[in-house]
C-alpha positions in Angstrom: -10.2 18.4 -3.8 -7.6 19.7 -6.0 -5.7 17.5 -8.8 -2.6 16.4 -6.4 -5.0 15.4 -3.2 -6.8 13.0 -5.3 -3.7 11.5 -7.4 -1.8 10.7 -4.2 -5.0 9.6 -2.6 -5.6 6.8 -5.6 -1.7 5.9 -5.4 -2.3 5.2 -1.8 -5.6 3.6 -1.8 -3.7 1.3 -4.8 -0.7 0.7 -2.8 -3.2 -0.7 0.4 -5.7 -3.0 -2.3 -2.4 -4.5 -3.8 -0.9 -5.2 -0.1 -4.3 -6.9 1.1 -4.8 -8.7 -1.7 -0.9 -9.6 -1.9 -1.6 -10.7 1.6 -5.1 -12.6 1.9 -4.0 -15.0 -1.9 -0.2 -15.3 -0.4 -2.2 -16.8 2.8 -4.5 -18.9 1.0 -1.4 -20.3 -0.6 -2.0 -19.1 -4.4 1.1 -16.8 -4.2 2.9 -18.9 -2.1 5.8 -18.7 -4.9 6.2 -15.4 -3.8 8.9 -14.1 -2.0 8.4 -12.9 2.1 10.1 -9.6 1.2 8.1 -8.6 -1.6 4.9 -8.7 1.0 7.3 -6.5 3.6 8.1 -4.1 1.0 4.2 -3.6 0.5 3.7 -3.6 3.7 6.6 -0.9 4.3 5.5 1.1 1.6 1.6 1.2 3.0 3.4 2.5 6.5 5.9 5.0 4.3 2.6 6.1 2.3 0.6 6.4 5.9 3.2 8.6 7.3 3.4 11.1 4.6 -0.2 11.6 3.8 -0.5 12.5 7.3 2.3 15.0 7.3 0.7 16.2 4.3 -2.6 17.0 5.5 -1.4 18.4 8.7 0.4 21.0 6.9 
């Protein structure tokens, strides 16, 4: 795996952690301060991410 492959492949395994984790503690009520739209924006980015990986590869 070349040097591009693994840095978008750590960006996009961050990008899911922060969005689970974002997710489970806002559920639990810890982040409960934190704005709805700042979990969608995760959660949109993860799709975004997704999506262009996968156009990537089947290049």
């Amino acid at each position: 795996m070349n040097q591009p492959n693994n840095s978008r492949a750590v960006v996009y395994v961050v990008v899911l952690a922060l969005t689970a984790i974002v997710w489970i503690l806002r559920g639990l009520g810890l982040f409960a301060f934190l704005p709805g739209f700042v979990l969608w924006i995760l959660i949109g980015l993860s799709i975004v991410l997704t999506i262009v990986n996968g156009l990537i590869e089947v290049r």
